[in-house]
NUMARNU-880816 format. One record per atom (N, C-alpha, C): residue number from 1; residue in one letter; chain; atom name; x, y, z. Coordinates in steps of 0.05 Angstrom, whole numbers, always signed. Layout:
PT:NUM:a:A:CA:X:Y:Z
...
This chain:
PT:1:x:A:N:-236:-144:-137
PT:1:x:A:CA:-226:-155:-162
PT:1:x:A:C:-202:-173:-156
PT:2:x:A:N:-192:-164:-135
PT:2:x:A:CA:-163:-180:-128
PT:2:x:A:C:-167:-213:-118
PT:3:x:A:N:-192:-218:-107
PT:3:x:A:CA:-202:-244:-95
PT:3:x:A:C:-215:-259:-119
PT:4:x:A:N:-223:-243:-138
PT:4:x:A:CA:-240:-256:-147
PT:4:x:A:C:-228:-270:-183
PT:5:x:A:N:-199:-259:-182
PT:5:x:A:CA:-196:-259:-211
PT:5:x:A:C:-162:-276:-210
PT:6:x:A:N:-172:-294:-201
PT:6:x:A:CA:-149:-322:-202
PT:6:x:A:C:-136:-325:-222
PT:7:x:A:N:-142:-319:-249
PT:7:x:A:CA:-118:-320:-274
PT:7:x:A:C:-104:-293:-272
PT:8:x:A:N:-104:-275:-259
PT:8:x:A:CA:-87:-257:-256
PT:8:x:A:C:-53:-264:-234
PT:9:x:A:N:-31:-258:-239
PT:9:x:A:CA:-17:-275:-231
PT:9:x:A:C:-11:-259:-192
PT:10:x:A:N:-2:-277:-186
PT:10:x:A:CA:-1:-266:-155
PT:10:x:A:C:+17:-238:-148
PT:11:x:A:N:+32:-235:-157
PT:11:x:A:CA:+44:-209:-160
PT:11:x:A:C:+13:-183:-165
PT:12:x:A:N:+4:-182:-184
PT:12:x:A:CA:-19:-162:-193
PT:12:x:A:C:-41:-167:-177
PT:13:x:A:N:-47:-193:-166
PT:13:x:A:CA:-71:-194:-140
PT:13:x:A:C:-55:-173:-122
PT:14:x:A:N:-38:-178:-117
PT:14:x:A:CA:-26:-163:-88
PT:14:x:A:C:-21:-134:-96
PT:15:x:A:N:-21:-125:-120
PT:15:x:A:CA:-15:-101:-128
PT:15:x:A:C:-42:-89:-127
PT:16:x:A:N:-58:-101:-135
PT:16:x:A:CA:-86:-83:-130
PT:16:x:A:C:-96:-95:-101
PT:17:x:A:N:-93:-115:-86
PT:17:x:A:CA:-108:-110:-55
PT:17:x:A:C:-91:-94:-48
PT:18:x:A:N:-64:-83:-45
PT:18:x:A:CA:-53:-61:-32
PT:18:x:A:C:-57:-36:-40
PT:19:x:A:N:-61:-34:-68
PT:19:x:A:CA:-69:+0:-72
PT:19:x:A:C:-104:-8:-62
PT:20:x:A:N:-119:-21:-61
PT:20:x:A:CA:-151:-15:-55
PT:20:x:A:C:-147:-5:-19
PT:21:x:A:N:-135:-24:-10
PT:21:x:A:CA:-129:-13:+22
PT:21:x:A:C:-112:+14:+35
PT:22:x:A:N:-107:+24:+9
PT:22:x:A:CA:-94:+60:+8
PT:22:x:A:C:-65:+57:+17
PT:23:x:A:N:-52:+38:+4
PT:23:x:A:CA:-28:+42:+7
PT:23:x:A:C:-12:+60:-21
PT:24:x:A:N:+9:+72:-12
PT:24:x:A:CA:+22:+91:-36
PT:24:x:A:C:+42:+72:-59
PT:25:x:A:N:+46:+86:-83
PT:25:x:A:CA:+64:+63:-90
PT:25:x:A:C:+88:+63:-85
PT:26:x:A:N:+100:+78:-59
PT:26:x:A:CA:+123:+75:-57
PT:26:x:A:C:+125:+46:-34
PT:27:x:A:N:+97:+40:-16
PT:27:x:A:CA:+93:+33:+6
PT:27:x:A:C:+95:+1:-12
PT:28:x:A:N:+79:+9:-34
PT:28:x:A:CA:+75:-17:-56
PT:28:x:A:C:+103:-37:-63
PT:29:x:A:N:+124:-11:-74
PT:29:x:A:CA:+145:-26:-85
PT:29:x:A:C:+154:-41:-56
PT:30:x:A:N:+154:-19:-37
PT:30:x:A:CA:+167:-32:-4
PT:30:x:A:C:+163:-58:-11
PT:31:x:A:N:+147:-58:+1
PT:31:x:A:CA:+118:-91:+0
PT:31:x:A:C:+129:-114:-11
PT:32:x:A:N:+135:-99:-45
PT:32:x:A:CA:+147:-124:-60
PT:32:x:A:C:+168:-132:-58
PT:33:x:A:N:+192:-119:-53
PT:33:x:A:CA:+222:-115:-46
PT:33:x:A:C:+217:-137:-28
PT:34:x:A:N:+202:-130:-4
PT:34:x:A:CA:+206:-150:+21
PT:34:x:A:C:+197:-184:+14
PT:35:x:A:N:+177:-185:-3
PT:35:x:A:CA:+152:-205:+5
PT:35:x:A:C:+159:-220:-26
PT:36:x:A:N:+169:-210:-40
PT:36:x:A:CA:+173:-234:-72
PT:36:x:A:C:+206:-236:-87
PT:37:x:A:N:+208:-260:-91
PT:37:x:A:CA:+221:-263:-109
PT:37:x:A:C:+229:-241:-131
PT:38:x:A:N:+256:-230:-137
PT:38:x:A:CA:+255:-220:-162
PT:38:x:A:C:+260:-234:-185
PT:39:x:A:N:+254:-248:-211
PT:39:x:A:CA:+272:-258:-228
PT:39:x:A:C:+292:-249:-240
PT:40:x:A:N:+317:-265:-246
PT:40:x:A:CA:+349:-254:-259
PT:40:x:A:C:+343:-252:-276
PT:41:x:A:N:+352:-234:-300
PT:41:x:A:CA:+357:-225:-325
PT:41:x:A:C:+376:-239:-335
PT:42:x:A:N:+390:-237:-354
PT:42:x:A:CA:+414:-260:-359
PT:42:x:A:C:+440:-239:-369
PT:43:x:A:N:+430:-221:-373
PT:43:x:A:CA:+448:-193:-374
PT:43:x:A:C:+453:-179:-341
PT:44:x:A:N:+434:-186:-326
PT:44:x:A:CA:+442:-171:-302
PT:44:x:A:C:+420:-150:-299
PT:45:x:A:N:+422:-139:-278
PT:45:x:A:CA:+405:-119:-266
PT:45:x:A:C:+412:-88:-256
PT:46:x:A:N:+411:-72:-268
PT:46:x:A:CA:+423:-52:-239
PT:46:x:A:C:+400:-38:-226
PT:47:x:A:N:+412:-41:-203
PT:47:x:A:CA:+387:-22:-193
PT:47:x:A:C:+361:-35:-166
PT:48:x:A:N:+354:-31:-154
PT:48:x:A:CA:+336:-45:-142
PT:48:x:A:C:+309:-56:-155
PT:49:x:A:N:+299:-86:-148
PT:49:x:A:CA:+279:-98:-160
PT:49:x:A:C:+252:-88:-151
PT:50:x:A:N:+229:-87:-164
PT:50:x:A:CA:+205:-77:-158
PT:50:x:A:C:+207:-39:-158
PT:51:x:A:N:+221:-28:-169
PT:51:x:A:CA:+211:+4:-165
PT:51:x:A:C:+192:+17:-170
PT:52:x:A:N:+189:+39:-157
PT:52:x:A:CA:+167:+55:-162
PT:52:x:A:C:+146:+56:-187
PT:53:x:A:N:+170:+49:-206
PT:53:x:A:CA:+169:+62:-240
PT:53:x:A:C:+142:+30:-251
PT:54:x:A:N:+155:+7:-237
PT:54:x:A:CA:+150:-9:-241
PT:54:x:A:C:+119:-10:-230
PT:55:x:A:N:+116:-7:-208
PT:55:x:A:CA:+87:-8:-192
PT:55:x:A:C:+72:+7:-209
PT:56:x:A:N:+77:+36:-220
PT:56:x:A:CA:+61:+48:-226
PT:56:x:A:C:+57:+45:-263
PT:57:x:A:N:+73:+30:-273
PT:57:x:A:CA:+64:+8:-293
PT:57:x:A:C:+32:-9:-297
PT:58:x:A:N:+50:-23:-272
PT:58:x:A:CA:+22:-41:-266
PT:58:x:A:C:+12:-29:-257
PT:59:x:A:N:-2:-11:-239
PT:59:x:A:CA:-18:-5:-234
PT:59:x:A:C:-39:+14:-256
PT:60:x:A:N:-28:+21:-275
PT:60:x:A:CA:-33:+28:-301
PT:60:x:A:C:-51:+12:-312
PT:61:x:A:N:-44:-10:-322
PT:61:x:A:CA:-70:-28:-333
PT:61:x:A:C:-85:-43:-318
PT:62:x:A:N:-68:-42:-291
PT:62:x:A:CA:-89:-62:-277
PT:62:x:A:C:-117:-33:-269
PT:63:x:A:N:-114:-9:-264
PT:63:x:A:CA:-141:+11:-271
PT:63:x:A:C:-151:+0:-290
PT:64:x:A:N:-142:-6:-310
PT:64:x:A:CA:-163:-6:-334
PT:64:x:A:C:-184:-25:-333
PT:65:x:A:N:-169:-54:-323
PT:65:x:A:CA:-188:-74:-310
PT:65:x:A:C:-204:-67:-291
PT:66:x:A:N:-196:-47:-277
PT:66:x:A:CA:-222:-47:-252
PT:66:x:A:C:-234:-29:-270
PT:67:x:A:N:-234:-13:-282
PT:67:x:A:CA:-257:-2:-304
PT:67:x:A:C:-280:-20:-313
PT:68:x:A:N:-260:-42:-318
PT:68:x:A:CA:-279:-61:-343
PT:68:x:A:C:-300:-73:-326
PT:69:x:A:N:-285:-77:-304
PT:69:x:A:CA:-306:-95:-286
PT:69:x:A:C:-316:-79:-275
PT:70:x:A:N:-313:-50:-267
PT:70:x:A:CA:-339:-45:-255
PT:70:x:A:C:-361:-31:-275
PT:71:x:A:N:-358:-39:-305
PT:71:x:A:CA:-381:-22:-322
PT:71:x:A:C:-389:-45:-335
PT:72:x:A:N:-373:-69:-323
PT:72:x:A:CA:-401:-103:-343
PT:72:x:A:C:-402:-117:-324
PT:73:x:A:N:-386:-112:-297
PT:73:x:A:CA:-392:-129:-276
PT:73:x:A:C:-383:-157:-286
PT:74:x:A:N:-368:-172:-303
PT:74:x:A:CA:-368:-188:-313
PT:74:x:A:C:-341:-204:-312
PT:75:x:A:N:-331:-221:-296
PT:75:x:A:CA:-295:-229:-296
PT:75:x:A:C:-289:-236:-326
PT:76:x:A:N:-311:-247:-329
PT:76:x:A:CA:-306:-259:-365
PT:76:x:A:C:-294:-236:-384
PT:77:x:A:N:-301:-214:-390
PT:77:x:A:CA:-295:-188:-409
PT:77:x:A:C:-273:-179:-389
PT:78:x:A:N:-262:-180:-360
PT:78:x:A:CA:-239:-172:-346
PT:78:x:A:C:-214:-186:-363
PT:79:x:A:N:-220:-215:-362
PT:79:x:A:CA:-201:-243:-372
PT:79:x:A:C:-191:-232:-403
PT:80:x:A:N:-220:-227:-419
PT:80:x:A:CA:-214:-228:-438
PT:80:x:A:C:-192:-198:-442
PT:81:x:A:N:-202:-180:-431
PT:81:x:A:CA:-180:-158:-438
PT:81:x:A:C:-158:-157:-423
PT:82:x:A:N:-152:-180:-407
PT:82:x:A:CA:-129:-180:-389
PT:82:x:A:C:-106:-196:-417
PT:83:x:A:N:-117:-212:-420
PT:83:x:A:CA:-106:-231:-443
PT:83:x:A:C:-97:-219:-466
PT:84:x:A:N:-120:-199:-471
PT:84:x:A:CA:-104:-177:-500
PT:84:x:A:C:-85:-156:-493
PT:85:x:A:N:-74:-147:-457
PT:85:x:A:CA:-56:-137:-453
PT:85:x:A:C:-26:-149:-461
């Protein structure tokens, strides 16, 4: 699903090819810390960017998508319920 679903933004491709390859989400937030950009807030931040709390967010609905797609096989009904998230 990670190769194949290009309107999903590059951050969430990389969040699901690393959990499909059995990485943990602590290995996940690592990952991101190292490898992306965080964006500024305009109030500020505390705390380190990409946490655990955060991975396991996304990784939250991005399951739901690999649900969708693997019971219509269909990117189209993926898009469309990616869009109503």
């Amino acid at each position: 699903l990670s190769y194949n679903c290009s309107f999903l933004p590059k951050i969430d491709r990389k969040v699901l090819e690393l959990h499909g390859n059995g990485y943990t989400i602590q290995r996940i937030s690592n990952y991101l810390r190292d490898n992306f950009e965080y964006p500024l807030n305009k109030k500020g931040r505390k705390g380190k960017p990409y946490s655990v709390f955060y991975v396991h967010s996304k990784l939250k609905y991005l399951k739901l998508l690999i649900l969708i797609y693997a019971k219509t096989n269909c990117l189209e009904s993926v898009k469309i319920s990616w869009q109503s998230m």
